[in-house]
ZAMARGU-4260 file (C-alpha; in steps of 0.2 Angstrom, whole numbers, plus 5000, padded with zeros to 4 digits):
<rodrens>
0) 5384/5474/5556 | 5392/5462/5565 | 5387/5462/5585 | 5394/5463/5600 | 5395/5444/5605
5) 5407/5440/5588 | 5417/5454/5592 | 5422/5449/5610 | 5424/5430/5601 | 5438/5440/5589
10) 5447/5444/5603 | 5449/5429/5609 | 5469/5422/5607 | 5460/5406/5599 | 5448/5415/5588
15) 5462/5428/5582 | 5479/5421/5577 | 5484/5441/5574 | 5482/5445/5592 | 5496/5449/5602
20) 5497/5451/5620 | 5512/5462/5621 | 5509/5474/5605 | 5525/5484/5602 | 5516/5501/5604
25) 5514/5497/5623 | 5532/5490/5624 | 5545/5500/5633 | 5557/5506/5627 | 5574/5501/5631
30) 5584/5516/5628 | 5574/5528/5639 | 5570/5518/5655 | 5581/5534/5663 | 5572/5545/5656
35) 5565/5557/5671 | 5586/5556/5675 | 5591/5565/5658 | 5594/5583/5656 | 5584/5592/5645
40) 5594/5591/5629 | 5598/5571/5633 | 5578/5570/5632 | 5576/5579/5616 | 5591/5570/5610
45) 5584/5553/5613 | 5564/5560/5607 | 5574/5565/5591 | 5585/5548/5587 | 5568/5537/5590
50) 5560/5549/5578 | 5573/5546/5565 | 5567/5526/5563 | 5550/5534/5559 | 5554/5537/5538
55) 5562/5519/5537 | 5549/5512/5544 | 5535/5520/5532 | 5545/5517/5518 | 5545/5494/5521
60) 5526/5498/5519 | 5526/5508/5503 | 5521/5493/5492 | 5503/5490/5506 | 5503/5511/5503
65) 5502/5510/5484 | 5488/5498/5484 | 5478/5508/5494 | 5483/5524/5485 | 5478/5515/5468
70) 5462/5508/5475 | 5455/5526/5484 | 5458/5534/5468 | 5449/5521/5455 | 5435/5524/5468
75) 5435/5545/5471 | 5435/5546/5451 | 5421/5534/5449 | 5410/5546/5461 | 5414/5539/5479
80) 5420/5545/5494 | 5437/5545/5505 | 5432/5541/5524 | 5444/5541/5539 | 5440/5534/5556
85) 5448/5532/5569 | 5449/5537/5589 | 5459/5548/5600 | 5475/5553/5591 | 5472/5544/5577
90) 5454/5550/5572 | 5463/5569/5576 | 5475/5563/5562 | 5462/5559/5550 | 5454/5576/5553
95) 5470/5586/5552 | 5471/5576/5534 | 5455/5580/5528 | 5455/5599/5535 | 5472/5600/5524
100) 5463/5592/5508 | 5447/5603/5506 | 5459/5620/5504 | 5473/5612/5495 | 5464/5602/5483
105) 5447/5609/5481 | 5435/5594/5489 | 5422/5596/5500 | 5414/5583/5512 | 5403/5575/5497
110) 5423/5568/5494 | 5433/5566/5510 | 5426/5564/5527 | 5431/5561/5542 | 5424/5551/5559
115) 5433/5551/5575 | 5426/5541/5591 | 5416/5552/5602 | 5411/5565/5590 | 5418/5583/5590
120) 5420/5585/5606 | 5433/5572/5604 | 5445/5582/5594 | 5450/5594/5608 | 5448/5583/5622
125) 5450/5564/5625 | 5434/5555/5625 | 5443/5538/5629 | 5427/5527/5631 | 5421/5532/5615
130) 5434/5521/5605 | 5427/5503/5614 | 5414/5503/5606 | 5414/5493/5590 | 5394/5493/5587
135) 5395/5514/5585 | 5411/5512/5575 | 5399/5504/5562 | 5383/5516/5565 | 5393/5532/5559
140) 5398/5523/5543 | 5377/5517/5541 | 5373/5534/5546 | 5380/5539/5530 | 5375/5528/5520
145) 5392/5517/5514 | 5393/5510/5498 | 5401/5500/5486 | 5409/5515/5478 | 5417/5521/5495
150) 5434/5520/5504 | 5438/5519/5521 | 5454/5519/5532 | 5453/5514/5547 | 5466/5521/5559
155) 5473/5514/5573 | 5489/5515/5583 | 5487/5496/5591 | 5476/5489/5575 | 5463/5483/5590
160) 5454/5499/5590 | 5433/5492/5593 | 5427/5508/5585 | 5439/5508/5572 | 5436/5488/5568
165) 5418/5491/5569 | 5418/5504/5556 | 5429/5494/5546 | 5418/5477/5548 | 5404/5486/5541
170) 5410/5494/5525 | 5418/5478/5524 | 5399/5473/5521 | 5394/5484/5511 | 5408/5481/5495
175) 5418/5498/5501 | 5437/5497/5500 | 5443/5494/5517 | 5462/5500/5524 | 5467/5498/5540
180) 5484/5508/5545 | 5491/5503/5561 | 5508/5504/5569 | 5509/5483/5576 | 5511/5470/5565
185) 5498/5455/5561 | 5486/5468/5569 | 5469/5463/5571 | 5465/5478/5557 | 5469/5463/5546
190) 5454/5452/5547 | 5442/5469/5542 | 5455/5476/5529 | 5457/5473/5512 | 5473/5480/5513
195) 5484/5482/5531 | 5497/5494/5532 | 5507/5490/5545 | 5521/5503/5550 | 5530/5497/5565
200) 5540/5511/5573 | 5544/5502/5588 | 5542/5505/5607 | 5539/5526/5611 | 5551/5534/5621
205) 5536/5536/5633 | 5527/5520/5635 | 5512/5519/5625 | 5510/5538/5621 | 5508/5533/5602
210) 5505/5551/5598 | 5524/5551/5597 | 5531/5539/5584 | 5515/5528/5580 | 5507/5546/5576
215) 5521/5554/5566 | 5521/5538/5555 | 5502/5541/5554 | 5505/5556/5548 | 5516/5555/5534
220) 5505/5539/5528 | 5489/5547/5526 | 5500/5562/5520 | 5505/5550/5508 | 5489/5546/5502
225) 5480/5558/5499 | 5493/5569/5490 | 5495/5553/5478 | 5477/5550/5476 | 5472/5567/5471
230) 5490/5569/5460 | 5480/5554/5450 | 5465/5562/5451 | 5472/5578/5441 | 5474/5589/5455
235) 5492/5593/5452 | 5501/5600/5435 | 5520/5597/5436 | 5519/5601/5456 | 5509/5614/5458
240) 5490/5613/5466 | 5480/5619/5453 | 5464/5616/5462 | 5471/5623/5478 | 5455/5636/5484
245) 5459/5652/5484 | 5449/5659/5501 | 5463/5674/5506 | 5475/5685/5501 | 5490/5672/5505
250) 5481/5662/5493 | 5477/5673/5481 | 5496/5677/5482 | 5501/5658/5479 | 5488/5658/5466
255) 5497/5671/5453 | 5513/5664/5459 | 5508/5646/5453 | 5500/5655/5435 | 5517/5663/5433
260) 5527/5647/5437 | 5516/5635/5424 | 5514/5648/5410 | 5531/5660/5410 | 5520/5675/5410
265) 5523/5691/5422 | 5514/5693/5440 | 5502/5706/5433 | 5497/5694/5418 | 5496/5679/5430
270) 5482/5689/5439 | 5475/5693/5426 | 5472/5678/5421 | 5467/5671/5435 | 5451/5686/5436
275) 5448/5682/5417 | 5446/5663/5423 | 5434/5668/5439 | 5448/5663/5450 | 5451/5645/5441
280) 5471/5642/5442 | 5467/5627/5429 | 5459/5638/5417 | 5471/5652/5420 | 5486/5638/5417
285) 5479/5634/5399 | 5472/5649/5392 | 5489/5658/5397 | 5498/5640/5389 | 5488/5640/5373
290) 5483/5659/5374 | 5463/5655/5370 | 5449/5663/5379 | 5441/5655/5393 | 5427/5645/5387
295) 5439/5636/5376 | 5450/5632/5391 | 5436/5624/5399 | 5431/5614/5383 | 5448/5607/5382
300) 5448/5603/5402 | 5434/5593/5400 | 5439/5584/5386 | 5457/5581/5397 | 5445/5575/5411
305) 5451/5589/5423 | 5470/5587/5419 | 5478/5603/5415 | 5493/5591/5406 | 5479/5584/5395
310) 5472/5599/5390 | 5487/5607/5384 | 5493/5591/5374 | 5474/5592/5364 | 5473/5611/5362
315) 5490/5607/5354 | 5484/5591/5343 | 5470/5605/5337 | 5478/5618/5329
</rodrens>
């Protein structure tokens, strides 16, 4: 792991072309220097018209997000995992994406993970200090044993998050994919990344709260990725979550819905389906499509390497 000294020696303006001494996430903002003079609706007016350069700003990165996404899936299907890390809002980000992941798409923990600076307690309450430590940064990706076969995206607002760059320096080590996402560019997330997605939103209406803009770009990128990655990783028939975890009656609900959608069947046959499969929408989804039972379904599942678009197509080629 790289140690404390080099760190402090990255920093320096001569050691670090990236650096910038007035990063634009801690800019002012030129249209809200009134802003404890506006109404109420002029306030929400102006939050609203910043947050409207938000989209534009992802999509310039689209081509940096497409690598990544294409990268983090090759990895996940050969067996590795998808690690976020990141501090304060950002690592809350991270944990929000990964919470969203497990029901949605059926992975657990042995797939996505996610580390935020300061530990638990850090998700419901700021534990500032934890993020300046680049040395723990890289202990938490150690501690669990990072691989070749792994991804990580490093999150930070600024790009010159210690903990984040630390975590980064060492998968960079140890072969894992390394993605930094960061809302200034040339960031310093460029020299640990292999790929550095750089949305620049601009200044915040409040000075450096980059849970505003910066986040909501966050957001939508990690969003972004992870819904393409598990798309390519057969999670997804047309554009339906067909290995969405059914844990409650909502679910359960959305789950003979989704049956019903992909098969043309009724409600009642949709459920059906689904107890004949032990809950499995992808088995459902082909043994209403092809109308076999369901150790055939799972036959032609694995031969279509998960994809439920795969399996149809060979159980049609078989008969």
């Amino acid at each position: 792991m790289k140690n404390q000294r080099e760190y402090q020696e990255s920093q320096d303006p001569e050691n670090c072309s990236s650096r910038s001494n007035h990063p634009t996430t801690e800019a002012r903002n030129q249209h809200s220097l009134n802003l404890d003079m506006l109404t109420t609706e002029e306030i929400l007016t102006l939050i609203n018209t910043e947050d409207r350069k938000v989209a534009p700003a992802v999509a310039q990165a689209i081509p940096q997000i497409t690598q990544a996404v294409d990268l983090v899936s090759d990895r996940l299907e050969a067996g590795g995992r998808l690690l976020y890390v990141g501090a304060g809002t950002s690592g809350r980000l991270g944990i929000l994406d990964l919470a969203e992941c497990k029901p949605t798409f059926g992975v657990g923990s042995d797939t996505v993970e996610a580390i935020i600076a300061g530990g638990p307690q850090a998700i419901v309450e700021a534990v500032e200090e934890a993020e300046d430590d680049f040395q723990q940064g890289g202990q938490e990706l150690e501690d669990r044993s990072i691989s070749a076969g792994d991804a990580v995206v490093g999150i930070a607002a600024s790009g010159s998050t210690p903990f984040v760059l630390g975590a980064l320096s060492t998968a960079k080590k140890a072969g894992a994919v390394t993605i930094g996402l960061a809302c200034n560019s040339n960031s310093q997330l460029r020299k640990y990344a292999d790929i550095a997605i750089e949305v620049v939103v601009g200044p915040e209406v409040l000075t450096g709260s980059t849970r505003m803009k910066a986040g909501s770009a966050q957001k939508m990128v990690l969003n972004m990725i992870s819904t393409a990655v598990m798309v390519k990783l057969g999670k997804v028939y047309e554009n339906l979550m067909v290995d969405m975890r059914i844990t409650n009656r909502k679910l359960l609900q959305r789950a003979i819905g989704i049956v019903q959608i992909a098969t043309g069947v009724s409600a009642k046959e949709a459920e059906a389906l689904l107890d004949a499969s032990a809950q499995n929408i992808k088995s459902a989804i082909v043994m209403g499509k092809l109308e076999v039972d369901l150790a055939t379904a799972e036959r032609l599942l694995t031969r279509g390497r998960g994809f439920v678009r795969h399996a149809i197509a060979i159980g049609l080629e078989d008969r």
